[in-house]
LUMZA-525257 format. One record per residue (C-alpha): x, y, z; residue in three letters. Coordinates in steps of 0.25 Angstrom, whole numbers, padded with zeros to 4 digits, always signed. Example, Ala and Ser with C-alpha at 12.3 -4.5 7.8 and 13.67 -1.06 7.14 Angstrom:
# LUMZA-525257
+0049-0018+0031ALA +0055-0004+0029SER 
END
This chain:
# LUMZA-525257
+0000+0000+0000UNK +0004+0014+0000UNK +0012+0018+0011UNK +0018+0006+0019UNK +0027-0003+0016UNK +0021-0009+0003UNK +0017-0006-0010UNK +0006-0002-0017UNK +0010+0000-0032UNK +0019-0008-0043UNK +0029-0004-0035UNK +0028-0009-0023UNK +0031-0023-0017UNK +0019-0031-0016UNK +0013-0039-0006UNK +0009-0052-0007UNK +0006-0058-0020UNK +0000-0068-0029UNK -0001-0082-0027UNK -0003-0094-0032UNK -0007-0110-0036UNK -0008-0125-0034UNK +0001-0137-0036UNK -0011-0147-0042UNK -0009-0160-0040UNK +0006-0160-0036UNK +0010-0172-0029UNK +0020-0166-0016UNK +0027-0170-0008UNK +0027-0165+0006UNK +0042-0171+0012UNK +0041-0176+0025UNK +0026-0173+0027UNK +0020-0185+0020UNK +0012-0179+0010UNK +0014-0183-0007UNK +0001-0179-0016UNK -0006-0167-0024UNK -0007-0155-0016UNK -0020-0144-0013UNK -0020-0129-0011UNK -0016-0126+0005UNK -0021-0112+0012UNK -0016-0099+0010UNK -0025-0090+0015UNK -0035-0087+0002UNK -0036-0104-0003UNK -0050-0103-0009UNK -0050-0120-0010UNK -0046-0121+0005UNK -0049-0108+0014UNK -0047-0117+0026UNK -0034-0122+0023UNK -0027-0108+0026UNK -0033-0108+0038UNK -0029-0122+0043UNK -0041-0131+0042UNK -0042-0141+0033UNK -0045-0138+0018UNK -0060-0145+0014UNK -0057-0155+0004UNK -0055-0152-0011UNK -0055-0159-0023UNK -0043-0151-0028UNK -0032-0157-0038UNK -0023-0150-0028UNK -0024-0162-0019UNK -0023-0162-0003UNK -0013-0153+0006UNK +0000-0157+0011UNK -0001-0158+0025UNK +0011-0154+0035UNK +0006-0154+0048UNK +0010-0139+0056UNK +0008-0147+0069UNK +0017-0157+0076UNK +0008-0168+0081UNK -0004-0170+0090UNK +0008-0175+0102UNK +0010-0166+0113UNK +0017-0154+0110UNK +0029-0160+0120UNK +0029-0172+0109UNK +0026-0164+0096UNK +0034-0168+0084UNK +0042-0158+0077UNK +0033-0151+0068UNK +0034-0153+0052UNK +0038-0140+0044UNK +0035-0134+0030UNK +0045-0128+0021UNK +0048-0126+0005UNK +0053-0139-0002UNK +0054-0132-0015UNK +0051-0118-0021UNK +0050-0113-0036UNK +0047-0100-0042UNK +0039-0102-0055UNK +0044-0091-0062UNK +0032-0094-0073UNK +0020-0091-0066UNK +0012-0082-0072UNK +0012-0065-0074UNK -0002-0064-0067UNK +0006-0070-0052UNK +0017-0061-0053UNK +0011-0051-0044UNK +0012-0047-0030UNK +0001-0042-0018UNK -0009-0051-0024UNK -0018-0061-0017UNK -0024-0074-0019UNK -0033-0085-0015UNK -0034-0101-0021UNK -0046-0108-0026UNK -0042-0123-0030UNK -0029-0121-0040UNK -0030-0107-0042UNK -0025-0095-0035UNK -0033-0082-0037UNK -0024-0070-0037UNK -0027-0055-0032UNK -0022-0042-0038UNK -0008-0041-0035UNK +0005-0031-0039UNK +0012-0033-0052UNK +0019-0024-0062UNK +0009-0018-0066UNK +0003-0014-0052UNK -0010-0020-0044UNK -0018-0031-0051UNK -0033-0033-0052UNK -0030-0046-0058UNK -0035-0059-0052UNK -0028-0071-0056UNK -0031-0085-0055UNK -0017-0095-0056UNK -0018-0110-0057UNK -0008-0119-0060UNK -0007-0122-0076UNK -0008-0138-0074UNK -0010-0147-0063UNK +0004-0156-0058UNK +0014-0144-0065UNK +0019-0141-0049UNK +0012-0127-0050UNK +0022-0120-0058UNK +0015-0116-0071UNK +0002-0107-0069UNK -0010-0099-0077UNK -0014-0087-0070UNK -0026-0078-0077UNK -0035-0066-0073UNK -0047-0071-0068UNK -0053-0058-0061UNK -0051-0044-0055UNK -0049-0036-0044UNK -0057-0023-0042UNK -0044-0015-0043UNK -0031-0018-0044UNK -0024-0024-0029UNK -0010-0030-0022UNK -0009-0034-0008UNK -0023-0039-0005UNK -0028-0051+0000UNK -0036-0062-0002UNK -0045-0074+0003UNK -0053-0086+0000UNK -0066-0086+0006UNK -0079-0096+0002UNK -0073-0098-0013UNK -0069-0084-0014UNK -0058-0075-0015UNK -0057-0061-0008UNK -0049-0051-0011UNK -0046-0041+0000UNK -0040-0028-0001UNK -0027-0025-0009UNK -0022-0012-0014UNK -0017-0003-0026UNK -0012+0010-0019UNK -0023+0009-0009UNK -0028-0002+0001UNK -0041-0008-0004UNK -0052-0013+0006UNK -0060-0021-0005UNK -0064-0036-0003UNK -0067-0043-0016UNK -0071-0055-0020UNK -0069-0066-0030UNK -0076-0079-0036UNK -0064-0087-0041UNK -0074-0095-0049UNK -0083-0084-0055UNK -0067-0073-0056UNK -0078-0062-0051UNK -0073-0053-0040UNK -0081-0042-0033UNK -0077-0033-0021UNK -0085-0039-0009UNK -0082-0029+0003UNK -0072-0019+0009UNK -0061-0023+0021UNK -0060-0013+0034UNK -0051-0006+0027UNK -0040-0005+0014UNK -0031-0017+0016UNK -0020-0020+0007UNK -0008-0030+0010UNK -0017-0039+0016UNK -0017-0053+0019UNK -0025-0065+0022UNK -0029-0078+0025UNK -0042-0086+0026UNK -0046-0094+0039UNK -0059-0102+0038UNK -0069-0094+0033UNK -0065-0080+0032UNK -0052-0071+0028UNK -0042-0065+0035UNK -0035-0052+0031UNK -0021-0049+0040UNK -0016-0033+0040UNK -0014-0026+0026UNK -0012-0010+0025UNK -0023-0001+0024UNK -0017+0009+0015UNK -0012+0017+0029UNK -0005+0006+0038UNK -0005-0009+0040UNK -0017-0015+0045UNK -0018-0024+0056UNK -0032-0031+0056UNK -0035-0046+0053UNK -0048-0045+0047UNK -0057-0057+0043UNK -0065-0058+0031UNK -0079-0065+0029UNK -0085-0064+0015UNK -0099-0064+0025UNK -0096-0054+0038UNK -0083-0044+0031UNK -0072-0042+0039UNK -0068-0040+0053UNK -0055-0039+0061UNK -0052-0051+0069UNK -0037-0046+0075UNK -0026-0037+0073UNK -0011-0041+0070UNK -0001-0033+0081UNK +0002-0024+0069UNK -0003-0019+0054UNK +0003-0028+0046UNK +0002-0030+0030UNK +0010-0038+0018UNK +0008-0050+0030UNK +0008-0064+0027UNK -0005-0069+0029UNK -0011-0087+0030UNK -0020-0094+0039UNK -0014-0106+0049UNK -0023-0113+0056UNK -0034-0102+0058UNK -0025-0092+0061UNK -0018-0080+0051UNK -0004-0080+0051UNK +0002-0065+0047UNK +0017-0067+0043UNK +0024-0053+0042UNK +0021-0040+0035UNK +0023-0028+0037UNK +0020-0021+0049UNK +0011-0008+0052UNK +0025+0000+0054UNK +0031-0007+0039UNK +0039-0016+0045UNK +0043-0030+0042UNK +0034-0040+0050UNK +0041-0053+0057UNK +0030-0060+0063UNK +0021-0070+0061UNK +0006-0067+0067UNK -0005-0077+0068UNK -0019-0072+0069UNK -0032-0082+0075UNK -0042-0076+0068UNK -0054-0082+0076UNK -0047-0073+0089UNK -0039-0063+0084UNK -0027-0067+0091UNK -0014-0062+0082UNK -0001-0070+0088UNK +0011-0066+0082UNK +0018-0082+0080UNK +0032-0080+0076UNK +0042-0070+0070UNK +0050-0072+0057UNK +0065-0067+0056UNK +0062-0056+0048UNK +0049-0047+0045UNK +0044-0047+0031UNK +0031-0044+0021UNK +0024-0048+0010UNK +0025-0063+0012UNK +0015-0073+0008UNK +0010-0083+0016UNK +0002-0097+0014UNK -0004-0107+0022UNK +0001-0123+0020UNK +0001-0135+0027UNK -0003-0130+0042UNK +0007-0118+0039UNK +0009-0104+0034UNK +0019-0102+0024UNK +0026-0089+0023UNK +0032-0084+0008UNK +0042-0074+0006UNK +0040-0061+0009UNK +0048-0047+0009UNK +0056-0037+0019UNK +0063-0025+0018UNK +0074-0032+0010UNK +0065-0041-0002UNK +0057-0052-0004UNK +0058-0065+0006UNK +0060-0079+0001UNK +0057-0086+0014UNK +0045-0097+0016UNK +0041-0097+0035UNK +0031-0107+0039UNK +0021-0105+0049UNK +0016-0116+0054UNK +0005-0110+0066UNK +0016-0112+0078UNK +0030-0110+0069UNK +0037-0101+0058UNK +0047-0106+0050UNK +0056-0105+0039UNK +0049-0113+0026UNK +0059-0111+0015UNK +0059-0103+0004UNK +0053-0096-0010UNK +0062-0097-0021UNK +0063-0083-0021UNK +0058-0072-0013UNK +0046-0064-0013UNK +0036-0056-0008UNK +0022-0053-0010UNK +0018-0066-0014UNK +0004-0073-0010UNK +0007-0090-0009UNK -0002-0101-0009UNK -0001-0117-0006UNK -0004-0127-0012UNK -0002-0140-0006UNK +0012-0141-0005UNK +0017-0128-0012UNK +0015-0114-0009UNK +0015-0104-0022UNK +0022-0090-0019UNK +0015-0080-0031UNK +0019-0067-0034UNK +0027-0056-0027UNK +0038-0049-0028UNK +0053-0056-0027UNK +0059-0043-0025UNK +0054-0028-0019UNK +0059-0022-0032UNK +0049-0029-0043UNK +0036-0031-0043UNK +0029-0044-0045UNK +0040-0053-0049UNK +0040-0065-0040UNK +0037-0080-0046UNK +0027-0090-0043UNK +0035-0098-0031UNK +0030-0111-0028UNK +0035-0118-0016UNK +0033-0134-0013UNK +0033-0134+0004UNK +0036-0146+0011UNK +0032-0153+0026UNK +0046-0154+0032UNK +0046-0165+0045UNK +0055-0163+0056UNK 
END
């Protein structure tokens, strides 16, 4: 936005971006975890197939040719804690940047949700500025690893938009804020079977650099700016009763990386009210309010992304002061850790899971350009003690 520590126009660095699709009928294997077969869609916060897998419960069953989830179980055991086993880990077995993908995902500060074997793509900040597009991508054939992809325009905006968020509900998306310039406070509303969208209500107030995440039946929006100064409100989202504020973080915060754990949010850095660099990691129960800060990283950073998989929330990449991150953390509800990482860095970017692999789309891989960053594709594996 303008004023602050982002940008609002071409020339700014972006916020988090585009994202992307599905490894159909891959058989994976998960070392050490027991798992070989195809793999399905796992949560990140806007998965129209399976709301309730980005916020823990268990996904309804589906006839997709994705197959079923890997599973690596984030808790030890049912012993006693005094005789727990040591808990399993997750971390990148391999990582690619396909460097084909096409010209509609090369943007950044766009947001996306998932409905089977697509992802549905938000505005976003490219060379030529904010975007109205909306962009369905799907892989080009079933078994080729994900690495090949058609991407078209199958709807529009109201007005061109970067750094908004966006949410599945009941077999819609919704499109929440954004900017150009200004902070926006429009909710709109898209079919993805019909490709109409309509403007559906107002938020309290202009929100850009946003995030958000679905938890059971309704969506949650962390932070954001207001066009004045970072914004501290969680706000929850039914299509039926509007919004209303369910707690407040410590501090505004915007550009946080934003899943849903287990019924919780988690908020992993940003940047703070002041402009600084966030370190911390924040949990958020939205059926009390309680905000809990749950661990520190080594360093504060922005504009990371952040995807639900597997009983854990993965954290992408990311930028400070000094450029774009490269390095993948787990959070697995009690633990942060080091998961590897992207084969290059980058900031901005949205990610989505599909079974075994996370998709990194868009972003920027340096502060300097605009829109540069690849497709990254990640496979993640279940390491055992």
């Amino acid at each position: 936005m303008t004023g602050g520590a982002r940008r609002w126009s071409p020339a700014r660095a972006a916020r988090r971006a585009c994202l992307l699709a599905a490894a159909l009928g891959a058989a994976l294997a998960w070392n050490g975890c027991g798992f070989t077969g195809p793999v399905s869609p796992s949560g990140s916060g806007a998965q129209m197939r399976s709301e309730a897998a980005s916020a823990g419960a268990a996904p309804a069953a589906d006839s997709s040719p994705l197959g079923s989830a890997p599973e690596c179980s984030a808790s030890p055991s049912t012993r006693p804690p005094s005789q727990a086993a040591p808990v399993s880990r997750i971390e990148v077995r391999s990582a690619e940047a396909l460097r084909d993908a096409p010209a509609l995902l090369r943007r950044e500060g766009a947001a996306a949700v998932v409905q089977g074997s697509t992802v549905y793509i938000f505005g976003g900040l490219g060379a030529a500025g904010s975007a109205t597009d909306v962009v369905a991508d799907r892989p080009a054939a079933a078994g080729d690893a994900a690495t090949r992809w058609e991407a078209r325009v199958v709807a529009h905006l109201a007005r061109p938009a970067h750094d908004l968020a966006a949410a599945a509900l009941d077999g819609r998306a919704f499109i929440f804020g954004g900017g150009d310039v200004r902070s926006y406070d429009s909710v709109q509303e898209m079919d993805p079977a019909a490709g109409r969208l309509r403007t559906v209500g107002r938020l309290p107030q202009p929100l850009s650099d946003l995030g958000a995440a679905v938890v059971g039946e309704a969506a949650f929006l962390v932070g954001g700016y207001t066009g004045a100064a970072a914004a501290d409100e969680v706000l929850e989202y039914r299509p039926s009763t509007g919004f209303r504020t369910v707690a407040r973080l410590p501090a505004g915060l915007r550009y946080a990386a934003v899943a849903a754990l287990d019924g919780r949010l988690v908020v992993a850095g940003g940047h703070t009210s002041g402009g600084g660099w966030s370190r911390d990691l924040y949990t958020v129960d939205v059926a009390t309010g309680r905000v809990a800060k749950a661990a520190v990283f080594p360093q504060g950073f922005a504009y990371a992304a952040a995807v639900a998989l597997d009983g854990r929330v993965i954290i992408l990449g990311g930028r400070t002061a000094d450029g774009p991150l490269d390095r993948v953390w787990s959070w697995d509800g009690r633990r942060l850790g080091p998961a590897g990482h992207l084969p290059q860095a980058v900031s901005d970017a949205v990610a989505v899971a599909f079974g075994a692999n996370v998709y990194v789309i868009g972003g920027r891989e340096a502060v300097a350009h605009p829109a540069q960053a690849a497709v990254l594709r990640l496979e993640m594996t279940c390491v055992q003690p």
